[in-house]
C-alpha positions in Angstrom: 1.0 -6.5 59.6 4.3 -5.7 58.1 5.5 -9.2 59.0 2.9 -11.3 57.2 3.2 -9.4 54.1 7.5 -10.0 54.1 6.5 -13.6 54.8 4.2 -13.3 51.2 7.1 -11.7 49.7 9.7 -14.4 50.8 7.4 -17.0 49.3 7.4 -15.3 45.7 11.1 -15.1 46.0 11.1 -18.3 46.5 9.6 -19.4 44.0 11.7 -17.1 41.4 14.9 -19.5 40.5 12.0 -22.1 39.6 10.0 -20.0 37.5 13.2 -19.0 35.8 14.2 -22.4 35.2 11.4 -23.7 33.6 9.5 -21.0 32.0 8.6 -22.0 28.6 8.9 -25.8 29.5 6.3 -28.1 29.0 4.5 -29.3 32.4 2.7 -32.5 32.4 0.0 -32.6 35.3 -1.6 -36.1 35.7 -4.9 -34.9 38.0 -6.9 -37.9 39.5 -8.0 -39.9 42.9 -9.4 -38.2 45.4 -8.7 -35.0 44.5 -11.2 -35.4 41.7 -14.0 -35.6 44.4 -13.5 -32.6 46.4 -15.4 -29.2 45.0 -12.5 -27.4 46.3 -9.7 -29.2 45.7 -10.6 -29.2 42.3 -10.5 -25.7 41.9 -7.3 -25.4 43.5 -6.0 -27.6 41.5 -7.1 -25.7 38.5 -6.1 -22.7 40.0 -2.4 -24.2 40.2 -2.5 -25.0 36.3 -3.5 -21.7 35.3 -1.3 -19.8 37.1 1.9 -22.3 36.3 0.3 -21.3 32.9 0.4 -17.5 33.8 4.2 -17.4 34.9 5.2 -19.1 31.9 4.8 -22.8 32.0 3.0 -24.6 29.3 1.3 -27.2 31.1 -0.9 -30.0 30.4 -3.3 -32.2 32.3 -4.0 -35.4 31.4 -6.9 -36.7 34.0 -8.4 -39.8 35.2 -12.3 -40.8 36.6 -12.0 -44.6 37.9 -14.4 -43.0 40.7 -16.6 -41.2 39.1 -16.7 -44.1 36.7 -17.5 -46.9 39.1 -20.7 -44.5 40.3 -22.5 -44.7 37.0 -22.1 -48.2 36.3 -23.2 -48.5 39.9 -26.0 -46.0 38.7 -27.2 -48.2 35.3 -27.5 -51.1 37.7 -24.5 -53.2 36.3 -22.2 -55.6 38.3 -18.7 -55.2 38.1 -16.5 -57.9 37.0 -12.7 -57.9 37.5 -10.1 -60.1 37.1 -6.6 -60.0 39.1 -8.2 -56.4 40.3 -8.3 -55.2 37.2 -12.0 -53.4 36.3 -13.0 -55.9 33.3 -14.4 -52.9 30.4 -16.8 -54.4 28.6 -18.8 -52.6 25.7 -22.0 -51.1 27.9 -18.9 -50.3 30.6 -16.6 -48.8 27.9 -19.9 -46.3 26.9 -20.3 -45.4 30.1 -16.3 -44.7 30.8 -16.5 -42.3 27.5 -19.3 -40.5 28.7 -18.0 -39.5 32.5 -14.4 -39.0 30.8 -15.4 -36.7 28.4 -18.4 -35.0 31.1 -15.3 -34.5 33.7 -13.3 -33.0 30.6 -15.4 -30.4 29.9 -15.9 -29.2 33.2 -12.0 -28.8 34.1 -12.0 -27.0 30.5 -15.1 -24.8 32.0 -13.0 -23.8 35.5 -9.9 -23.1 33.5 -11.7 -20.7 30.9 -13.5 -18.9 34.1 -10.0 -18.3 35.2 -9.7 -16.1 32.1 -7.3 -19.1 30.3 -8.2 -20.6 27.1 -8.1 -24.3 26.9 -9.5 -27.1 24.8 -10.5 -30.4 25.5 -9.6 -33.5 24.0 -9.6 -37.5 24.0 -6.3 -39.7 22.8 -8.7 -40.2 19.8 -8.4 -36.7 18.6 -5.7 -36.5 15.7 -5.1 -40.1 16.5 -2.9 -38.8 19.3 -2.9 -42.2 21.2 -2.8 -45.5 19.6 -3.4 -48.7 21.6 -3.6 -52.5 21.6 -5.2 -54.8 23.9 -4.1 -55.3 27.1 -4.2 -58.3 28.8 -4.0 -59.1 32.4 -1.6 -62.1 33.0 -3.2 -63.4 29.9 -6.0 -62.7 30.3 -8.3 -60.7 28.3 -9.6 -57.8 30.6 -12.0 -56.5 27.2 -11.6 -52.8 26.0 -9.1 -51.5 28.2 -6.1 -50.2 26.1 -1.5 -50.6 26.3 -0.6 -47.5 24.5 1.7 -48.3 21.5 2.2 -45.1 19.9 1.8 -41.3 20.5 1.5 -38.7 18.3 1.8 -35.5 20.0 1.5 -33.0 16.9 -2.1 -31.7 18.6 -1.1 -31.0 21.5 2.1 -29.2 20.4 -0.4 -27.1 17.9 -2.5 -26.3 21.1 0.5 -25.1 23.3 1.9 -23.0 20.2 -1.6 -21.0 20.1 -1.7 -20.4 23.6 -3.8 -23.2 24.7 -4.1 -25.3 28.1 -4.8 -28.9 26.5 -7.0 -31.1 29.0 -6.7 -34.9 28.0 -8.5 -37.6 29.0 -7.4 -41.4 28.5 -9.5 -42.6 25.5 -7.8 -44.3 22.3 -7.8 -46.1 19.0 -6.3 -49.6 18.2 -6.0 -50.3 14.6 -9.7 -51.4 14.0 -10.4 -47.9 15.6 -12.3 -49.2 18.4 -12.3 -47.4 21.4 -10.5 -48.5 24.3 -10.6 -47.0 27.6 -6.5 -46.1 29.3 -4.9 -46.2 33.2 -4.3 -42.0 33.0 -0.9 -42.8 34.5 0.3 -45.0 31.4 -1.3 -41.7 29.3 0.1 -39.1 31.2 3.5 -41.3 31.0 3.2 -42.2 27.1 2.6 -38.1 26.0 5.2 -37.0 28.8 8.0 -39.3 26.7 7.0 -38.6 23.7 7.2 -34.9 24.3 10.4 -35.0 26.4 8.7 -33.2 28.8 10.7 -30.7 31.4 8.3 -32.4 34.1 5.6 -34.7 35.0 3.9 -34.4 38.2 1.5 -37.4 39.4 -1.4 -35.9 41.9 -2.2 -39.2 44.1 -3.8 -40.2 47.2 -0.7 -40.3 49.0 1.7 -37.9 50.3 5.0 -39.6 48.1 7.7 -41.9 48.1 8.3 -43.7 51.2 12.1 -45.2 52.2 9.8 -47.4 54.8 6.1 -47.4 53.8 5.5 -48.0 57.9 7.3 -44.9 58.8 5.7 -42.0 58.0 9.1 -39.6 58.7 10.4 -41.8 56.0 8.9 -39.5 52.7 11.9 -39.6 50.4 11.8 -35.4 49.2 14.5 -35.8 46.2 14.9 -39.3 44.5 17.7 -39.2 42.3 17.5 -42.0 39.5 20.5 -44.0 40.9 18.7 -44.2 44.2 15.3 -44.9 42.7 16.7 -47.6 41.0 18.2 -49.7 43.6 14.6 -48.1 45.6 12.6 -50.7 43.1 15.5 -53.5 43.2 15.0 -53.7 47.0 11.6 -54.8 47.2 10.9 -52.1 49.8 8.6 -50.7 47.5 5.1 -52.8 47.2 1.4 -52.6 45.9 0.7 -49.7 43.8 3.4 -47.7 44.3 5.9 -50.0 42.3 4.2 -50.0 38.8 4.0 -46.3 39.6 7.5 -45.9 40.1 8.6 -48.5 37.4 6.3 -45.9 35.2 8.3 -43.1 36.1 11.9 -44.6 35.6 10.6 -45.4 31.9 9.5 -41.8 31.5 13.5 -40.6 32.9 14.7 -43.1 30.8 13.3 -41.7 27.9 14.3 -37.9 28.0 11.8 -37.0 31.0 13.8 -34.4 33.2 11.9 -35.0 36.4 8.8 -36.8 37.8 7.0 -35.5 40.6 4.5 -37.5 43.3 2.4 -35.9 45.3 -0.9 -36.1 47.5 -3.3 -34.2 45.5 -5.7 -34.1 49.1 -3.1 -30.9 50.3 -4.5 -27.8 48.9 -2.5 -25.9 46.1 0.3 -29.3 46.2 1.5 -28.7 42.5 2.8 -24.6 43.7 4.1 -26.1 47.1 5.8 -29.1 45.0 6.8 -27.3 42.1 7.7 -23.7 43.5 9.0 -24.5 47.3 12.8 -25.9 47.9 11.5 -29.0 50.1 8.4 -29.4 48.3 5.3 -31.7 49.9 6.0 -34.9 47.7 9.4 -37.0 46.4 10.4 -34.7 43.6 12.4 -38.0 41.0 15.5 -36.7 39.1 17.0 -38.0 36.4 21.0 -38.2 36.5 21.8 -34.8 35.2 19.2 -32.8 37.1 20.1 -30.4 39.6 19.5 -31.2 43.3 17.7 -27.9 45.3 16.7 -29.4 48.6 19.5 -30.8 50.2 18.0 -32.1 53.6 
């Protein structure tokens, strides 16, 4: 009996030098793929925020829906159209995408305040917090999906300063103030730079960084920025996971302290990332951060 509760006890003191560190940082949380799906993985997720918000963190999640997303269109009876892979967002879609957004939204606000934290929901169109422009794919128009030019953080600063968890999803204005529908990991990248954010954790649908993507032993656990630059100059790195990465060297490069990629399918992965000295994911570090694990 005695044992298991030391083992409890060596897991909080584990996890002290982290809280200590970055207690009263800002914690960006980008929450989407699978993880989204799951009853229970949602909650611990949730869970994770709330007590990272608990201990002294101030984080924020910025969250996705592609999923949930491509079942209502599937549900109005409309085809999908893409081009170069790419979902093409046309006005009826863009509706739709608002709706689910804003319906997954409220119901991550509704677990955290049944945790006994108060949070608030918003879209990038709330105090014109992010400002977009078309984007095009290869040239060619992919209709109301938005590149983020701009970000004005000022709401969600006013949030964290009265003791708020802010929950964002990816909606914005261009200058016509249309809406236009964002990739959550450009938003959650945009608002972590402009914030200077202590760090910005990517949940995913897989486990991390990869030295070889056909060995799974490979999982890079620390990637300092030297190393995950020549990492993306190799070519090693393909698919999905090198916009990703190319995503999170912009963030480092503009005053993001570290960058965190993890499977959000493991339950509880942002404590064992965040509070655990090997952590489940590849934990990126920009050149002055500090190194914990060293294996």
């Amino acid at each position: 009996m005695y044992e298991e509760l030391i083992k409890k006890a060596e897991v909080l003191i584990e996890a002290l030098p982290y809280i200590e560190r970055f207690n009263r940082k800002v914690v960006i949380i980008k929450y989407g793929g699978s993880a989204m799906l799951d009853e229970n993985l949602q909650k611990q997720v949730i869970q994770d925020a709330v007590l990272l918000k608990l201990v002294g963190f101030k984080p924020i999640i910025v969250h996705g829906g592609g999923k949930e997303i491509s079942k209502w269109v599937e549900k109005a009876g409309m085809e999908a159209r893409f081009v170069n892979g790419l979902r093409v967002t046309d006005e009826p879609t863009m509706e739709i995408a608002e709706m689910v957004l804003n319906r997954v939204n409220k119901t991550l606000v509704k677990m955290i305040e049944q945790l006994g934290v108060h949070s608030i929901g918003i879209s990038g169109k709330d105090g014109g917090m992010l400002h977009v422009h078309k984007k095009l794919s290869r040239g060619e128009d992919i209709g109301l999906v938005g590149d983020i030019d701009r970000v004005n953080p000022k709401i969600l600063n006013d949030l964290i300063s009265n003791d708020y968890l802010p929950v964002v999803c990816p909606v914005g204005y261009d200058d016509n103030f249309d809406t236009y529908n964002i990739n959550a990991d450009d938003a959650a990248c945009a608002i972590a730079k402009a914030m200077k954010v202590e760090k910005l954790a990517f949940l995913s649908d897989v486990p991390g960084v990869y030295r070889d993507p056909s060995d799974p032993t490979s999982l890079i656990y620390e990637l300092p920025y030297d190393e995950l630059t020549t990492l993306i100059e190799s070519g090693a790195i393909t698919g999905g996971m090198l916009p990703k990465l190319k995503s999170c060297k912009d963030a480092i490069d503009n005053g993001v302290s570290r960058v965190h990629i993890m499977d959000g399918r493991v339950p509880h992965c942002v404590l064992l990332e965040i509070f655990t000295n090997q952590g489940i994911g590849t934990a990126i570090l920009s050149k002055n951060s500090e190194r914990y694990y060293k294996g």
